[in-house]
N, C-alpha and C positions, 0 to 999 in steps of 0.2 A: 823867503829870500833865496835865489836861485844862485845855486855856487859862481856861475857868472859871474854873477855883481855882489860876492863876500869878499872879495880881497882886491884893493883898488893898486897893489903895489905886490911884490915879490915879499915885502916883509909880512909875514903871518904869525909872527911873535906871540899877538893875540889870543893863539891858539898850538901852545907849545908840543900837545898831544898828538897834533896832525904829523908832526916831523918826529918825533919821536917811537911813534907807530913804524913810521914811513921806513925808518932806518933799522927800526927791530923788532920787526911784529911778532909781539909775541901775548898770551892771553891778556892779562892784568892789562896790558897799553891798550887793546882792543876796546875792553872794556871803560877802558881810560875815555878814549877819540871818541867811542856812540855817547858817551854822558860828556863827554866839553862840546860836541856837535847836538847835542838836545836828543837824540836819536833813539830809540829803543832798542837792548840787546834782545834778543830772541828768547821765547817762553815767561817773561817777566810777568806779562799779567795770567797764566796759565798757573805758576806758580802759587801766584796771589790768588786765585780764584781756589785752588785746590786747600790752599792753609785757612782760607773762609772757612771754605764747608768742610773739611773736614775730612772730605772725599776725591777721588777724584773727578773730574768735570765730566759731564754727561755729552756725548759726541755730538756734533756741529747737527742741527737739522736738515734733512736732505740727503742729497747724496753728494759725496765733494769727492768721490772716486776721477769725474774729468776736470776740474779743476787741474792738474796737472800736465794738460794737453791732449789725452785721453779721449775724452767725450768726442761723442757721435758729432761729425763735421756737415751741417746745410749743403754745405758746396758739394755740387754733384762733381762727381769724378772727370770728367769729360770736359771739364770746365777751370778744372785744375790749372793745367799749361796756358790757357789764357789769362788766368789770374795771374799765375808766375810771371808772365811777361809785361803785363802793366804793371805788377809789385817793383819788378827789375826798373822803368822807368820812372816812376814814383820815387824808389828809392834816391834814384840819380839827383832829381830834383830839389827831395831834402836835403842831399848830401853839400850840395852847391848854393843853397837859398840864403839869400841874405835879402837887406831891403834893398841892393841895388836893381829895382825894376827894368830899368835901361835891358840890363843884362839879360834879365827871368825873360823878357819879350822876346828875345831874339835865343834864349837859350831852352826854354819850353815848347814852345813848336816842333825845334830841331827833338829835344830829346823823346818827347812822346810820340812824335812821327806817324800822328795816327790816323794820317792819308794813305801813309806808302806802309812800313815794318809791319808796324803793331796794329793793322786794320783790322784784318781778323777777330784780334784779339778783345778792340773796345766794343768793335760790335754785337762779342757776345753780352756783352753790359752797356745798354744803348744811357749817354747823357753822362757817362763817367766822366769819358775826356771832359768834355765840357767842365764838368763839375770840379775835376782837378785843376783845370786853366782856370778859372773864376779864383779860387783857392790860393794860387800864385798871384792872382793882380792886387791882391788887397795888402795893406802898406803895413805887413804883420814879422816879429820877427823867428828866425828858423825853429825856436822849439812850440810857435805855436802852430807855424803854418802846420812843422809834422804831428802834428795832437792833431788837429783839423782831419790834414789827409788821411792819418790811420783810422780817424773816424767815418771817414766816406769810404776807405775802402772795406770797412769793415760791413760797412750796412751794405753798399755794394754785394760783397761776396755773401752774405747771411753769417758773417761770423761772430761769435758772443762772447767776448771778453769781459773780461772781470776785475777789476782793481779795489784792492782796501787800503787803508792806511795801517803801517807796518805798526807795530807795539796795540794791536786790540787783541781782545781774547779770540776772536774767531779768527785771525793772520795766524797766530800761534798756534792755534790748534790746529788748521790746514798746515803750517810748516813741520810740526810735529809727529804728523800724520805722513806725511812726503816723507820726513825722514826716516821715520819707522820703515815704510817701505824699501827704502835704499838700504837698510841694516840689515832687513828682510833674507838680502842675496848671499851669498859668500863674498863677493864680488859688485860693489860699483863703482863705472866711470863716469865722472862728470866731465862736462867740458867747458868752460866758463869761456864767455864770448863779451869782452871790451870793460869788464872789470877789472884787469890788474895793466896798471901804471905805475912803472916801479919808478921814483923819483931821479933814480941816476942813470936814464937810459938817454942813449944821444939822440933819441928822437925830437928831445928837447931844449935841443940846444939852440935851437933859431925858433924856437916858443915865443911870443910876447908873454914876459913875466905874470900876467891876470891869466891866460890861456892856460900856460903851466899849472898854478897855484890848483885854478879851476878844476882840472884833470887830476890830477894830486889826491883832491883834497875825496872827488867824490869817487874814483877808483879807492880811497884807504877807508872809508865807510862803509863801502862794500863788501871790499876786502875782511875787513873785522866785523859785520855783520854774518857772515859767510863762515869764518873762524868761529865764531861762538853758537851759529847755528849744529856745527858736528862737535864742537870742544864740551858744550854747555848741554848735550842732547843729554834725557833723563830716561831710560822707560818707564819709569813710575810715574809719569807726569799721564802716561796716557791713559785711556777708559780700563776700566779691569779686564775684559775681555779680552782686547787689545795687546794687554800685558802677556796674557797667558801666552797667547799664538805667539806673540814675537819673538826676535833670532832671542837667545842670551849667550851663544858666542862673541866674542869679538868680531867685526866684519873687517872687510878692506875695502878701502877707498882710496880709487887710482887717480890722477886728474890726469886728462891727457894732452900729451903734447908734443908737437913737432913744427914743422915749417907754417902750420896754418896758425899757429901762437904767437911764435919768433919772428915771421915776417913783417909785423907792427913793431913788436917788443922786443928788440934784440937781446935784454939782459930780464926775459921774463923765467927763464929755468933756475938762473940765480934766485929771484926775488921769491920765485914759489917751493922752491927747493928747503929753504927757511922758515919759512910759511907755513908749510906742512909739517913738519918738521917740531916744531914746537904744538899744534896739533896735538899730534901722534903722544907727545909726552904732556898735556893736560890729561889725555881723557883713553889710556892705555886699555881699561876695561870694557871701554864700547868699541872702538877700533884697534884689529889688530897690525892693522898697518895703514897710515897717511903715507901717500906717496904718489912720485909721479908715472907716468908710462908712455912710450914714445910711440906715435905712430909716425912710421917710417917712411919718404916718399918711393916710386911717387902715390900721389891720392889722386883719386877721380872723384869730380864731385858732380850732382847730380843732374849739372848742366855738360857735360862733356868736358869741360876745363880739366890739365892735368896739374897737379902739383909736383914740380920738379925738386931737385935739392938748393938749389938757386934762383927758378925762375916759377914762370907758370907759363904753360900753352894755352891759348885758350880755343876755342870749339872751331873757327875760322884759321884755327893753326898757326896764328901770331906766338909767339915767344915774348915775354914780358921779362923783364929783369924784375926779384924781391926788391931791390933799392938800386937806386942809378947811380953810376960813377962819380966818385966825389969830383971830378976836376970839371964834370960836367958846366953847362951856364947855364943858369940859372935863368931860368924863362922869362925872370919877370927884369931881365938885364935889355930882353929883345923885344919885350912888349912896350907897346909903341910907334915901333918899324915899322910893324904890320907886315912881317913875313911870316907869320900862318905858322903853318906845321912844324921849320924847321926851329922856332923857337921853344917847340915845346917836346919833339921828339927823341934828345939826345936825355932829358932830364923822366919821360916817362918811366915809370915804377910803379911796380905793386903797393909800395909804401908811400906814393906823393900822397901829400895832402890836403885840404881843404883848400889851402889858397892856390894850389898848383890847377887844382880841376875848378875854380872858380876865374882864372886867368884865363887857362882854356878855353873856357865858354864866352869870357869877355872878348878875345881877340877874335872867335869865330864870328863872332855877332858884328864887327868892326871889319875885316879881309874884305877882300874886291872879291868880287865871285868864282873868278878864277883860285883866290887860295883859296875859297872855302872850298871847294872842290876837292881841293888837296887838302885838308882836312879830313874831310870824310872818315875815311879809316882809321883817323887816329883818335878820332870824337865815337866812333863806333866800340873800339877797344879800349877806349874810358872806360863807358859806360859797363861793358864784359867785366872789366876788373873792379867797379863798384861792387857790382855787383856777387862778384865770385868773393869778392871779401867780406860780405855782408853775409851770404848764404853757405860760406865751405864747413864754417864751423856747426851750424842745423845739420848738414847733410852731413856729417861724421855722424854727429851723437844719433841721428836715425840709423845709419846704415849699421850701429854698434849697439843700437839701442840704451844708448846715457845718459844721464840728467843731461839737458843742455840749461842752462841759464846766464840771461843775460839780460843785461841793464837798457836795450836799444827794444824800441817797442815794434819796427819795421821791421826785424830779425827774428822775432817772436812769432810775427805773422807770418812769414814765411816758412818758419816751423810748423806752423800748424797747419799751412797748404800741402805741404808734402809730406803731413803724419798721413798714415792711413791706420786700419782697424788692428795690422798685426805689428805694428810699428810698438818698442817696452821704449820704457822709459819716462819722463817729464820731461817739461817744459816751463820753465820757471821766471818772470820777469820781476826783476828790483832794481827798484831805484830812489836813489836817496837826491833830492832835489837841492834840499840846502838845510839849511841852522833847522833843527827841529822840524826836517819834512820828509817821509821816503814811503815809499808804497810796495808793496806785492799785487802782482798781477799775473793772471793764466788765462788760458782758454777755455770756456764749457762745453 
């Protein structure tokens, strides 16, 4: 059951742990939320498997060194920037897809543009396009079309992804192994990208109540699977060898954070500030410090986009506002008119959301020709800012070499197009689906 459709109302009573977490995360509630969500805490059955035998567990077979993002990447280099750039279109696509096909017909052509933009681009991968438009006509809704598309562009580009169900002995030992590595340093920063939704941000104040809940419920899964991943870590759990080499200092772990965090999440330094916080005082002997660390604007990310302290510029030198003017009108006051542009360029932002870029594409698909026209550029720097918001947090944790991890599997894949060979760090994707379902998944 897909957190979608677990809660038909804003009352989740049902599930008192979700809200209770939500408001105090701290270990014990953690642990609380994955056992009332069916969920598995991290090393559970590693544990189990070690009080069996007696011993510690024998290392996974193979090599799981690129399981972390790591491993040697098919996609020739050269071949890179055109993957980026239909990933960047792709993306747009998921981001707006719903089953109003009216829309997807007049709004896929426009966005993959793979007559005029992105020609170059498909034609280094002769039948993509195609294969992505076919993908959009079928009457499917958006988490499966993008399970679909990441699997075409995956076999597309030669890339080899990997997914288990979270709580097996082999997900724990691969997370255990990850971790150990990160304990490894003096130093590591992760960067978490679309897992923390802190309950009392005003991003959700114009939520439909199911929306909210939904976001809620599977950002504090996360959250507290995440928490008990470094709270609950053992060295003893790992192979004896293992053991010997590892740090036995205390380590540190920074999470990092600045405008490319807050500009979704306004009240996210609060939320993780606590977070860590409580952390830090489970598990004093493995970390010597949970904590956060800012990086400062501006950021350059590895499309030319700058990140300002308010805004962002992007590569064509537009200037975007983080969030639009509250007295701003509300786009969807002027759709209808059918005046194009101006109903939707006073209310643009970095932080619009689904239904704003889904209106957009509805009224462009609807304009006389002449506003679509005047459209253009502002349908151009949609797509820029999908985009830059999907891809800024990858191109930190590369340029810093960090864990990155994150719950979106299109952001994953864009990690692992612009890893290269000297690129530290992982790459980590989780996702808890609903009641008793969540997975781990990387690249090989």
């Amino acid at each position: 059951m897909l957190f979608e459709t677990l809660f038909a109302s804003d009352d989740a009573s049902d599930i008192p742990e979700l809200w209770d977490y939500a408001e105090d995360p701290t270990v014990p509630k953690a642990r609380a939320l994955l056992a009332a969500l069916k969920l598995p805490a991290p090393y559970e059955r590693l544990r189990e498997s070690k009080r069996r035998r007696g011993e510690s567990p024998p290392p996974p077979s193979g090599n799981s060194r690129g399981r972390g993002g790591g491993g040697a990447r098919i996609l020739a280099a050269e071949l890179v920037p055109a993957a980026i750039a239909i990933h960047e279109r792709v993306d747009a696509i998921h981001y707006i897809h719903n089953r109003g096909l009216i829309m997807l017909r007049s709004a896929v052509p426009r966005i993959l543009s793979a007559e005029t933009a992105t020609a170059p681009a498909f034609a280094k991968f002769p039948g993509l396009a195609e294969s992505i438009t076919a993908l959009t006509q079928r009457r499917q809704n958006s988490q499966t079309f993008t399970y679909n598309a990441f699997a075409t562009l995956n076999a597309a580009f030669g890339l080899a992804f990997r997914e288990d169900d979270l709580g097996t002995l082999l997900s724990d030992r691969l997370l255990h192994e990850q971790v150990t590595r990160w304990r490894s340093n003096a130093t590591t920063e992760i960067v978490l990208d679309g897992i923390v939704t802190s309950p009392d941000d005003p991003a959700h104040v114009d939520m439909p109540s199911h929306e909210r809940t939904s976001r809620i419920a599977r950002s504090q899964a996360l959250c507290a699977f995440v928490m008990l991943l470094l709270a609950d870590y053992d060295p003893a759990l790992a192979e004896p060898a293992a053991v010997a080499s590892a740090a036995t200092a205390p380590s540190v772990v920074q999470f990092l954070t600045g405008p490319f965090q807050t500009m979704d999440i306004p009240n996210w330094r609060v939320y993780m500030t606590r977070w860590t916080g409580y952390i830090q005082r489970a598990a004093p002997r493995i970390w010597k410090r949970i904590g956060l660390r800012e990086i400062a604007p501006p950021i350059r990310s590895a499309s030319g986009a700058e990140i300002l302290a308010s805004s962002v510029r992007l590569p064509n030198g537009s200037v975007v506002p983080f969030r639009a003017p509250r007295n701003a009108p509300r786009p969807d006051e002027a759709v209808g008119k059918r005046i194009g542009a101006a109903a939707f360029a006073p209310t643009f932002a970095v932080s619009a959301n689904k239904e704003w870029f889904r209106s957009l594409f509805d009224e462009y698909g609807v304009v006389s020709d002449a506003q679509r026209a005047e459209m253009e550029p502002l349908i151009d720097n949609a797509i820029a800012v999908n985009a830059l918001r999907d891809a800024l947090k990858a191109d930190i944790a590369l340029a810093r070499g960090a864990v990155y991890i994150t719950y979106d599997r299109l952001a994953l894949m864009y990690y692992a197009l612009r890893r290269t060979a000297e690129s530290r760090g992982d790459g980590l994707w989780l996702y808890a689906s609903g009641v008793g379902d969540a997975k781990l998944g990387a690249y090989e």
